[in-house]
C-alpha positions as YAML, in Angstrom:
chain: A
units: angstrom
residues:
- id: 1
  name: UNK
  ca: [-33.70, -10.63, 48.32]
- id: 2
  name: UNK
  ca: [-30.65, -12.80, 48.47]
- id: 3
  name: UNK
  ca: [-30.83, -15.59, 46.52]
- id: 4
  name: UNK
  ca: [-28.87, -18.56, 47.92]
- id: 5
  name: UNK
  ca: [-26.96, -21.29, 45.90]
- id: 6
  name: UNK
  ca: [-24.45, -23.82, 46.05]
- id: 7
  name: UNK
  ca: [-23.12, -24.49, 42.34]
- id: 8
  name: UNK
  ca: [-20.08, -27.01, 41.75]
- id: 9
  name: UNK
  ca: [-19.74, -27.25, 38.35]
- id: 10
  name: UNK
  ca: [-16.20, -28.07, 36.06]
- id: 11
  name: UNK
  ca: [-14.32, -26.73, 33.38]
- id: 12
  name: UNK
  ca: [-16.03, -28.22, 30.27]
- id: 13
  name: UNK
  ca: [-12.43, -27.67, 28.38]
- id: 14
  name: UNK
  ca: [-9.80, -30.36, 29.12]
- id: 15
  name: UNK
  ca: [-6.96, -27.56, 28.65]
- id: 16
  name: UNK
  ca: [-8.26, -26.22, 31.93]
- id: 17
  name: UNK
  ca: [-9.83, -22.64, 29.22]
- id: 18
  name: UNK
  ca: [-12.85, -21.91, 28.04]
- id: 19
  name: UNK
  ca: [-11.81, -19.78, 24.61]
- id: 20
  name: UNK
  ca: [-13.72, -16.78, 23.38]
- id: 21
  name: UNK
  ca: [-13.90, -14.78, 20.35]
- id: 22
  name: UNK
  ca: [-13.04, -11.23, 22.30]
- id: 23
  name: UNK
  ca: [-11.15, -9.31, 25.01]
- id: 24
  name: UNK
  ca: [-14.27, -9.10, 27.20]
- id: 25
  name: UNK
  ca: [-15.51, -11.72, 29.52]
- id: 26
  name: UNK
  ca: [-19.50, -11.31, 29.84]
- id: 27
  name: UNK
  ca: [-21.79, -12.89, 32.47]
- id: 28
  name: UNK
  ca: [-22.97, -15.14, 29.04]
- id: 29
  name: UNK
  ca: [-19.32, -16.15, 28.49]
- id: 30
  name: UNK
  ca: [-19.36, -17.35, 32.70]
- id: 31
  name: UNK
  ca: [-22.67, -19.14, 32.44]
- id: 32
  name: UNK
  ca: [-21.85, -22.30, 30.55]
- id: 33
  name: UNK
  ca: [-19.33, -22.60, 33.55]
- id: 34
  name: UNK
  ca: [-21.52, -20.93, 36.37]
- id: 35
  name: UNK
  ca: [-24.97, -21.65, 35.58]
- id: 36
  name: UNK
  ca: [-26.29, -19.35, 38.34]
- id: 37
  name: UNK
  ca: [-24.34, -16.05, 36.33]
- id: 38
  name: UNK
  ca: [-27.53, -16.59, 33.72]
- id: 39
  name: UNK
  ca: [-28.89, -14.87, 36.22]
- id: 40
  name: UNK
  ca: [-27.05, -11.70, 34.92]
- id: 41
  name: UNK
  ca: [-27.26, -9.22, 32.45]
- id: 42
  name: UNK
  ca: [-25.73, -11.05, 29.27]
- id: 43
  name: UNK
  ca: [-23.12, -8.37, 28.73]
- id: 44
  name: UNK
  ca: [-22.44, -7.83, 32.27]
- id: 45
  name: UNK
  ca: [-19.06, -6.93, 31.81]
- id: 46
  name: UNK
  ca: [-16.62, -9.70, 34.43]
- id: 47
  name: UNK
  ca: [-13.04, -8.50, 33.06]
- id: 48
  name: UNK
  ca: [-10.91, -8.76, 29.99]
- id: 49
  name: UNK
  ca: [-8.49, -11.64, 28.54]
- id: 50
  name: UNK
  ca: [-5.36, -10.64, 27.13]
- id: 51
  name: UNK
  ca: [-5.26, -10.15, 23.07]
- id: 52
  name: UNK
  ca: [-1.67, -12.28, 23.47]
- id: 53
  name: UNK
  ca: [-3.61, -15.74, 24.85]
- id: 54
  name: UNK
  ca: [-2.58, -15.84, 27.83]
- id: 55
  name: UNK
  ca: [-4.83, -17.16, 30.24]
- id: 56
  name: UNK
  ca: [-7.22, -15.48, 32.23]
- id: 57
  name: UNK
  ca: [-8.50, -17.28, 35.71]
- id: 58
  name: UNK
  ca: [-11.29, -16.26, 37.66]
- id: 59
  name: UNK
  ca: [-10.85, -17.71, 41.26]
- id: 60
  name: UNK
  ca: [-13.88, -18.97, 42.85]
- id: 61
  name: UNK
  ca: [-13.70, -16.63, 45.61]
- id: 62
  name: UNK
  ca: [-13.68, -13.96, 43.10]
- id: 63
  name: UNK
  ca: [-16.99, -14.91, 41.32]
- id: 64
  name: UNK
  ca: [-18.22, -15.12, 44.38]
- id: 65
  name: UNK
  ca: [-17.23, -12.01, 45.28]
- id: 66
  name: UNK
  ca: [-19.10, -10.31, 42.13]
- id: 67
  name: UNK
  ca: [-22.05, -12.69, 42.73]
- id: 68
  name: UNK
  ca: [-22.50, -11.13, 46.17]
- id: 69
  name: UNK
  ca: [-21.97, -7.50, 44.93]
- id: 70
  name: UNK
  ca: [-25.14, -8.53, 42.30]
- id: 71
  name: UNK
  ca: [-26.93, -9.70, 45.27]
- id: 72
  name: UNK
  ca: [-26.64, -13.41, 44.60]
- id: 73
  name: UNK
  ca: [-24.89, -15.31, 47.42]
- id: 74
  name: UNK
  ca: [-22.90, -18.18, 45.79]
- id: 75
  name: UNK
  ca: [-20.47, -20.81, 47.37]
- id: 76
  name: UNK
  ca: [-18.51, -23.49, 46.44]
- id: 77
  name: UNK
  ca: [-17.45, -21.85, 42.79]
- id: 78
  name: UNK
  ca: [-14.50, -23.93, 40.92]
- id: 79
  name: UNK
  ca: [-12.06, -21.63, 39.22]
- id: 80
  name: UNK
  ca: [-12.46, -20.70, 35.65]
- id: 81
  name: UNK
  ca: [-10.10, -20.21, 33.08]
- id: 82
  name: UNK
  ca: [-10.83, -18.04, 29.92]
- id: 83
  name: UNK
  ca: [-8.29, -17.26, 26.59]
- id: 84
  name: UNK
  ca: [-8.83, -15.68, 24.15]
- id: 85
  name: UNK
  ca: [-9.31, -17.25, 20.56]
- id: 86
  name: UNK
  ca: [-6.24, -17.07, 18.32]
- id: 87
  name: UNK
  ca: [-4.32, -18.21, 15.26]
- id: 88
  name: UNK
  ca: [-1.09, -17.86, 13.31]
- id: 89
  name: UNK
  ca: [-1.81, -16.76, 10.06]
- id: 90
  name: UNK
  ca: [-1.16, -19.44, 7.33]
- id: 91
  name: UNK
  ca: [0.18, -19.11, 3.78]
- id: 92
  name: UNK
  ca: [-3.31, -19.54, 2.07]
- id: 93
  name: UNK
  ca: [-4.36, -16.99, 4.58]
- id: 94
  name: UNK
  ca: [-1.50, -14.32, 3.98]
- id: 95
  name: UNK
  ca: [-1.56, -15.22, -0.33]
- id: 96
  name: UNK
  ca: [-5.54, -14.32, 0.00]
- id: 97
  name: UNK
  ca: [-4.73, -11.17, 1.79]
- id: 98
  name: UNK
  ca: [-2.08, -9.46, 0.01]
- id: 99
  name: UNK
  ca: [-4.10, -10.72, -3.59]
- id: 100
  name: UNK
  ca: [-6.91, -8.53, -2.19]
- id: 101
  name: UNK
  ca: [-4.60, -5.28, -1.43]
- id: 102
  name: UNK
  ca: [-3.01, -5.96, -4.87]
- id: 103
  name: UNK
  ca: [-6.35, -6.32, -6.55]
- id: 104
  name: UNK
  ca: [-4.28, -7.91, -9.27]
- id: 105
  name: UNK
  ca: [-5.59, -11.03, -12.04]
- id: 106
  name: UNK
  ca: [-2.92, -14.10, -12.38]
- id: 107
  name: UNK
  ca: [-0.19, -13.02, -10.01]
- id: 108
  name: UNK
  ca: [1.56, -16.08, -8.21]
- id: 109
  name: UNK
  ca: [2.71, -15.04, -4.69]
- id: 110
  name: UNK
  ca: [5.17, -17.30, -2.54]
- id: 111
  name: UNK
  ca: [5.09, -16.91, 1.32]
- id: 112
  name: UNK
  ca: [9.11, -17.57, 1.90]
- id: 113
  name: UNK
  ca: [8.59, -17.08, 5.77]
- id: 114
  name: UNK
  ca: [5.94, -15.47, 8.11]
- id: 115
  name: UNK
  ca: [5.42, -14.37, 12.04]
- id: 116
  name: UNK
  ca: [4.68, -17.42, 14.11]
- id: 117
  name: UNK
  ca: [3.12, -15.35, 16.82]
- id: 118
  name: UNK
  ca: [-0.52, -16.37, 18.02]
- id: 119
  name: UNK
  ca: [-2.75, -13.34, 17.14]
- id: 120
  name: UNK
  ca: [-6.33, -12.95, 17.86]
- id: 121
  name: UNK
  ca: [-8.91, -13.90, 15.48]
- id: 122
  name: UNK
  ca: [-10.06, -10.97, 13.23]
- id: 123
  name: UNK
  ca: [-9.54, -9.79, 9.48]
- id: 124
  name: UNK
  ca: [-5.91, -10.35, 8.42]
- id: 125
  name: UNK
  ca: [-5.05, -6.94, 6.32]
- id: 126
  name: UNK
  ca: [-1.48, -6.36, 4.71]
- id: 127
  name: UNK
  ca: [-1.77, -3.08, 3.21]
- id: 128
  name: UNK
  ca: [0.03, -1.20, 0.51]
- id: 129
  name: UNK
  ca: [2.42, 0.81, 2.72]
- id: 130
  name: UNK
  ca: [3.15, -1.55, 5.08]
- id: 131
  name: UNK
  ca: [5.50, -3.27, 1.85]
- id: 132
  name: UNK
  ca: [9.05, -2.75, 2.18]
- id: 133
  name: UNK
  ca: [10.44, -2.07, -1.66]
- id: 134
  name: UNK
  ca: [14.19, -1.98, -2.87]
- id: 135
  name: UNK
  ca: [15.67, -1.51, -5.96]
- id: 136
  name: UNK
  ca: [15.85, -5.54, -6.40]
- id: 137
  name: UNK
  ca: [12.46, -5.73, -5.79]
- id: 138
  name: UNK
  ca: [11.43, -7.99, -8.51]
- id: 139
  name: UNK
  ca: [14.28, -10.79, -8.15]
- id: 140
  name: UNK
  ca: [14.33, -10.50, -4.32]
- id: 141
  name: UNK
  ca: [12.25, -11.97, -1.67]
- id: 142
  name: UNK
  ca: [9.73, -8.84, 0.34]
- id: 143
  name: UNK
  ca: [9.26, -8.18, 3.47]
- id: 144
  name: UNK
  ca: [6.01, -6.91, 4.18]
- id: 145
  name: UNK
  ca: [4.17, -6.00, 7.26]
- id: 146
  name: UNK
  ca: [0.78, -6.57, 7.99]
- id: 147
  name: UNK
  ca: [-1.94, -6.76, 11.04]
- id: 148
  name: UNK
  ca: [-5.04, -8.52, 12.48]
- id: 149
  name: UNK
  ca: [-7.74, -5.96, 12.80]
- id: 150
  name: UNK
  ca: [-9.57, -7.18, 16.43]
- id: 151
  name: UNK
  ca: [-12.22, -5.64, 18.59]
- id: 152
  name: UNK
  ca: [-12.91, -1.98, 17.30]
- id: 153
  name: UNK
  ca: [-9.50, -0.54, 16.93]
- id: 154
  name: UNK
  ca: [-7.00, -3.64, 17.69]
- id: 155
  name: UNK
  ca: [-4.14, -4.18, 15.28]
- id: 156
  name: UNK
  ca: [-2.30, -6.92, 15.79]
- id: 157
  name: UNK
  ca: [1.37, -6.56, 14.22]
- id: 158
  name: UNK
  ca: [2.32, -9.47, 11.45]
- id: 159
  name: UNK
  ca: [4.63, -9.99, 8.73]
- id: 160
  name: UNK
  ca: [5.62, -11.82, 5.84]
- id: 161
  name: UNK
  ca: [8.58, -12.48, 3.34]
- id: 162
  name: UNK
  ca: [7.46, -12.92, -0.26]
- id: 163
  name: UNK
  ca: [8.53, -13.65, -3.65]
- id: 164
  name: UNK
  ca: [5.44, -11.90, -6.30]
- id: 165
  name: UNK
  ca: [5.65, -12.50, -10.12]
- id: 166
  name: UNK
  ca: [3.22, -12.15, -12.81]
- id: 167
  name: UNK
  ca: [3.66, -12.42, -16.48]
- id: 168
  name: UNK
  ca: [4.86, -9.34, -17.58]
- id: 169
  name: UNK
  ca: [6.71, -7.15, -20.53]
- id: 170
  name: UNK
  ca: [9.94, -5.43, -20.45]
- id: 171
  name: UNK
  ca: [11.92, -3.55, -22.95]
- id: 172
  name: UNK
  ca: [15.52, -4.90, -23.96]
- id: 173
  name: UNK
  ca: [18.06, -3.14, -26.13]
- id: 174
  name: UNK
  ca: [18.92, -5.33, -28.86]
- id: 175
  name: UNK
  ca: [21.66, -2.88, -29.60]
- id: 176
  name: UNK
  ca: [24.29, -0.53, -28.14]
- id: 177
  name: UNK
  ca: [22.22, 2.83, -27.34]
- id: 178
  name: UNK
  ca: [24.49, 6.48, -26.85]
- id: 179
  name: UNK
  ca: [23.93, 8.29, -24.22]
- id: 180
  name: UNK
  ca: [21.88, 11.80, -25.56]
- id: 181
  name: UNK
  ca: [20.60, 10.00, -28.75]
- id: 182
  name: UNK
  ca: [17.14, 9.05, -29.58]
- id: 183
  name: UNK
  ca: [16.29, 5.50, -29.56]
- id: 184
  name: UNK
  ca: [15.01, 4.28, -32.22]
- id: 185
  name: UNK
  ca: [12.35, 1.29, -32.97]
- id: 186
  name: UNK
  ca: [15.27, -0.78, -34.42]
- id: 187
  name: UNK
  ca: [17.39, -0.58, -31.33]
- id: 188
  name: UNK
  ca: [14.79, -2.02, -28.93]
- id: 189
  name: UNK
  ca: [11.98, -5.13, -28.49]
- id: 190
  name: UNK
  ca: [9.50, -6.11, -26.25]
- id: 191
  name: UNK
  ca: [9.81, -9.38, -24.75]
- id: 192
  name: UNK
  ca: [7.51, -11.69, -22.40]
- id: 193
  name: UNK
  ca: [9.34, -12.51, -18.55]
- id: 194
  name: UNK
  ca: [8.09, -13.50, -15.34]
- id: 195
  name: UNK
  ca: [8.67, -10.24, -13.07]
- id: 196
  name: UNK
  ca: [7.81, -8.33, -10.55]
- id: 197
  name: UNK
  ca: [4.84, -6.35, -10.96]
- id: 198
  name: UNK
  ca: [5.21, -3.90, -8.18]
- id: 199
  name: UNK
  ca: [8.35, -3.29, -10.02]
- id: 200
  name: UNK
  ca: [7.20, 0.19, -11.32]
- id: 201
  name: UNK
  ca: [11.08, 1.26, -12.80]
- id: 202
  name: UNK
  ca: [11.29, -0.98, -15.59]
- id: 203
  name: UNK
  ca: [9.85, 0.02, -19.67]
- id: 204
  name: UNK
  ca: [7.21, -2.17, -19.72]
- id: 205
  name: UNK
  ca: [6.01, -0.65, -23.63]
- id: 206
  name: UNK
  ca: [7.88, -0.09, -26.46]
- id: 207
  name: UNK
  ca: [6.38, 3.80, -26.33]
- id: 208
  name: UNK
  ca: [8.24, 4.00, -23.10]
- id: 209
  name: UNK
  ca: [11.66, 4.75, -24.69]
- id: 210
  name: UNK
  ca: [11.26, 5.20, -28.57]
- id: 211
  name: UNK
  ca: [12.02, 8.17, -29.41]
- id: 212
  name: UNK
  ca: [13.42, 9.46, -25.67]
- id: 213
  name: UNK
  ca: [16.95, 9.84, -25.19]
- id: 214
  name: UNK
  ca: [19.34, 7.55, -23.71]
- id: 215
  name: UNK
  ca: [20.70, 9.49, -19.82]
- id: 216
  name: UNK
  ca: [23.41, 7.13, -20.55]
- id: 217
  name: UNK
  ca: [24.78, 5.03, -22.16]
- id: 218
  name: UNK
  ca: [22.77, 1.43, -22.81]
- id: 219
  name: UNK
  ca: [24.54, -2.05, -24.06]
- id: 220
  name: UNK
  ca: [22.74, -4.58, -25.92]
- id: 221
  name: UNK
  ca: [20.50, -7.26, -24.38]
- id: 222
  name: UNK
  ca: [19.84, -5.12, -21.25]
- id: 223
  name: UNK
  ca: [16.54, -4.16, -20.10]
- id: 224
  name: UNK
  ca: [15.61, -0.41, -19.91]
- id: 225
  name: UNK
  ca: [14.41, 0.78, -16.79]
- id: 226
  name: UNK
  ca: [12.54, 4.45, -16.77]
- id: 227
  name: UNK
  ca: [15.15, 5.98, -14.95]
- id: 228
  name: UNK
  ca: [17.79, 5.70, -17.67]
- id: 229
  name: UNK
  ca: [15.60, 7.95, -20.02]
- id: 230
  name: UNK
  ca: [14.36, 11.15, -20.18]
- id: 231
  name: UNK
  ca: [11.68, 12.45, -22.91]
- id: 232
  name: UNK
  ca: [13.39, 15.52, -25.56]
- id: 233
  name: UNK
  ca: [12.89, 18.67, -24.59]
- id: 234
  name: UNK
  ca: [9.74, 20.10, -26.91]
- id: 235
  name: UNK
  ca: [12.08, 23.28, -26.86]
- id: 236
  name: UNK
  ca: [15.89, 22.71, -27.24]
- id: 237
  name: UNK
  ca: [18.24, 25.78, -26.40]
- id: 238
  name: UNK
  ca: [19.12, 27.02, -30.47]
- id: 239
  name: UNK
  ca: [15.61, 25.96, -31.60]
- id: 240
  name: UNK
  ca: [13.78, 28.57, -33.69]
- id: 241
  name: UNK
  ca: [10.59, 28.74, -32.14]
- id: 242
  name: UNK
  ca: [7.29, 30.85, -32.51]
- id: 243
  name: UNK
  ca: [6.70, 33.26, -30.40]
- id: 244
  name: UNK
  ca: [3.06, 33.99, -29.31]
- id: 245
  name: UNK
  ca: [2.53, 37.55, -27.48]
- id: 246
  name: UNK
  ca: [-1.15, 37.91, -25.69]
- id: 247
  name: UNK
  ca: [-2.21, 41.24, -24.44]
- id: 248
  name: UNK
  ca: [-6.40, 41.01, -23.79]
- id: 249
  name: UNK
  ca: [-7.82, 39.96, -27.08]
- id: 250
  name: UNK
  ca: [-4.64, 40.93, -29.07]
- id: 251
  name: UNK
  ca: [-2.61, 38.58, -30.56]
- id: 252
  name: UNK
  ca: [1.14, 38.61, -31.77]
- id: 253
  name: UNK
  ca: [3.09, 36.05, -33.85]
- id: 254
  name: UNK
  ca: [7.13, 36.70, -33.77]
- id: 255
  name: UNK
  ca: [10.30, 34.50, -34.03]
- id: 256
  name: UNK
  ca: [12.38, 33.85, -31.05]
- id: 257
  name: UNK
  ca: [15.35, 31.36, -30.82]
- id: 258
  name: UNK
  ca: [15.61, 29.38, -27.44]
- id: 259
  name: UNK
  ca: [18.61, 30.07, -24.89]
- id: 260
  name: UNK
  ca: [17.38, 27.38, -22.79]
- id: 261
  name: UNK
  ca: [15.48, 24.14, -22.71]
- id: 262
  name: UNK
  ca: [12.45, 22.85, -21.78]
- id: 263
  name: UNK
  ca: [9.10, 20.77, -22.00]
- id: 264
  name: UNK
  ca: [5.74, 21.38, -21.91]
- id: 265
  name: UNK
  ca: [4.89, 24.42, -19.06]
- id: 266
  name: UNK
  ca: [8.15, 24.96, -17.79]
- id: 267
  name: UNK
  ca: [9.30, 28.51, -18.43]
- id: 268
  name: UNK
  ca: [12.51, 29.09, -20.80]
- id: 269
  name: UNK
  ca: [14.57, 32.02, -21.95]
- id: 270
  name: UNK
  ca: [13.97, 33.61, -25.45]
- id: 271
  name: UNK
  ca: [16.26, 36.03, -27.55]
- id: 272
  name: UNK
  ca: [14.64, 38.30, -29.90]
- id: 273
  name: UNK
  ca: [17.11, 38.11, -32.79]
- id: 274
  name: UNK
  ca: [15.94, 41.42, -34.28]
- id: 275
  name: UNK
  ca: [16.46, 43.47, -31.15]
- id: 276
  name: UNK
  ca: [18.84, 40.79, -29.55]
- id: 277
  name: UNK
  ca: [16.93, 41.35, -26.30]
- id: 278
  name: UNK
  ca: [16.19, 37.75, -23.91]
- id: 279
  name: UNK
  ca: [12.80, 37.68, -22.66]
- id: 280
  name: UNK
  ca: [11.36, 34.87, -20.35]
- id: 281
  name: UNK
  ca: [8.09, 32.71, -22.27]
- id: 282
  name: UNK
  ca: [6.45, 29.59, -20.56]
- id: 283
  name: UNK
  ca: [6.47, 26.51, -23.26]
- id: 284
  name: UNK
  ca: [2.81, 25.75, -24.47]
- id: 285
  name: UNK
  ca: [3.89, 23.37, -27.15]
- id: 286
  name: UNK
  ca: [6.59, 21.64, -29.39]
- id: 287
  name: UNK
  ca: [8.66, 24.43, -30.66]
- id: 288
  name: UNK
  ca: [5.89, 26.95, -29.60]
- id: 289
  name: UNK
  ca: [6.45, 29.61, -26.25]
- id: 290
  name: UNK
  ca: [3.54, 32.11, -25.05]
- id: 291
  name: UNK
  ca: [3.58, 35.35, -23.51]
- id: 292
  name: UNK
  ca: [0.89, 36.47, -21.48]
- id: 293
  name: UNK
  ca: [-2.69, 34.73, -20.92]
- id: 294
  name: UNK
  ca: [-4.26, 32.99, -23.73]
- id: 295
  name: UNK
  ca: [-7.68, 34.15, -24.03]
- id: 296
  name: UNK
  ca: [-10.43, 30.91, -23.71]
- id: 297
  name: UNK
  ca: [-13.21, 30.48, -25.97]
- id: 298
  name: UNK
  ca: [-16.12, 33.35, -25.33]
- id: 299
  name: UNK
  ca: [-13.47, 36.08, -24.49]
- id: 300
  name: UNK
  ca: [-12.52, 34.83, -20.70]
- id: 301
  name: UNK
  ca: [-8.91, 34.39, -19.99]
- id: 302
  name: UNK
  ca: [-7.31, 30.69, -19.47]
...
């Protein structure tokens, strides 16, 4: 049966919008405004609100319309006006997020500029690859993008430009360093600096360089950064080096001397010096090559 009503009824909101927390507009979301739409299903499903804000008005011919196609005859329905819920993220808001995706102790972060678009409430996220990184990273301000994850798949694009220091150590040279020689403990010190801590190319221990070799060539009161040394070789091409021959459970000790360099399971060339023959060995330690498969404890092969 056909359930008559006259409802007249105004827009509780004095901005003309009644603001919800999602893109869908349910018969519960109408009811405040249209008391007889209680009469619905709570999540009968009226239409959807842009994630943007923009406005979203239901004419009152229209709700009549669906009332009459839910077998409830309604006249006399105002318009309503429905937007969806939304803020611009703030600088507590974006400092809270990115501490969480650095999941880093005592690091000061300084919002420099942010989007001023309105997004729709959800969980602001600024994850690790959305962080834009150049090789002044740690004196220069960051641009990193972001989103506000809505509904069950809505991302909502953001961004941010920010300065992030911690308390950190860095390695200087307190003297000039050649390149191709090995530093040594006297030509370097650790010293305390506010920096960058996504910086990952600056020697941030002293273990980081003594005892590596200079690429090139390093002037006092610098800081080291990674890429300016390399570890020694733990074979160098005219090293004498032990030769260790594996066939099965058999075992052979020679001397070789190295025609090439290498470290640590890279594969070199060897000269025999008795038979002056080269022969290819993989590096297993410092000054040590191997031939052949090492037999593991018990008698199986590793």
């Amino acid at each position: 049966m056909i359930l008559a009503l006259s409802v007249l009824l105004g827009i509780a909101r004095p901005d003309g919008c009644r603001t919800i927390q999602t893109e869908s507009i349910l018969a519960r979301d109408m009811a405040p405004a249209v008391a007889a739409f209680a009469q619905f299903p709570p999540e009968f499903l009226l239409g959807y609100v842009a994630s943007s804000g923009t406005p979203r008005v239901f004419h009152g011919a229209d709700l009549e319309r669906i009332a009459k196609n839910r077998g409830v005859d309604l006249h006399g329905l105002p318009d309503v006006c429905f937007v969806r819920k939304t803020f611009i993220p703030q600088e507590a808001q974006i400092r809270a997020a990115i501490q969480k995706t650095l999941g880093m102790k005592d690091v000061n972060i300084e919002v420099a500029a942010s989007s001023q678009r309105e997004a729709p409430t959800g969980v602001l996220e600024f994850p690790r690859n959305g962080l834009q990184l150049t090789a002044a990273s740690g004196s220069a301000d960051l641009m990193w993008h972001g989103f506000v994850r809505y509904g069950e798949n809505g991302r909502f694009p953001v961004w941010a430009r920010v300065r992030i220091t911690a308390t950190m150590t860095r390695v200087v040279a307190v003297s000039d360093i050649s390149t191709g020689k090995p530093i040594q403990p006297s030509q370097v010190r650790l010293e305390t600096c506010e920096d960058s801590p996504l910086d990952e190319m600056t020697a941030r221990n002293i273990d980081e360089v003594v005892g590596y070799l200079a690429k090139t060539s390093l002037r006092a009161m610098t800081v080291i950064r990674k890429t300016q040394v390399e570890r020694p070789a733990d074979v160098a091409r005219g090293d004498v080096v032990r030769v260790e021959v594996y066939e099965g459970a058999a075992r052979v000790v020679i001397e070789g001397r190295a025609e090439s360099s290498g470290m640590k399971g890279s594969t070199i060339t060897v000269r025999n010096p008795v038979s002056g023959k080269d022969f290819r060995a993989q590096v297993t330690a410092k000054g040590v090559v191997t031939i052949g498969e090492i037999p593991a404890p018990g008698g199986r092969i590793q």
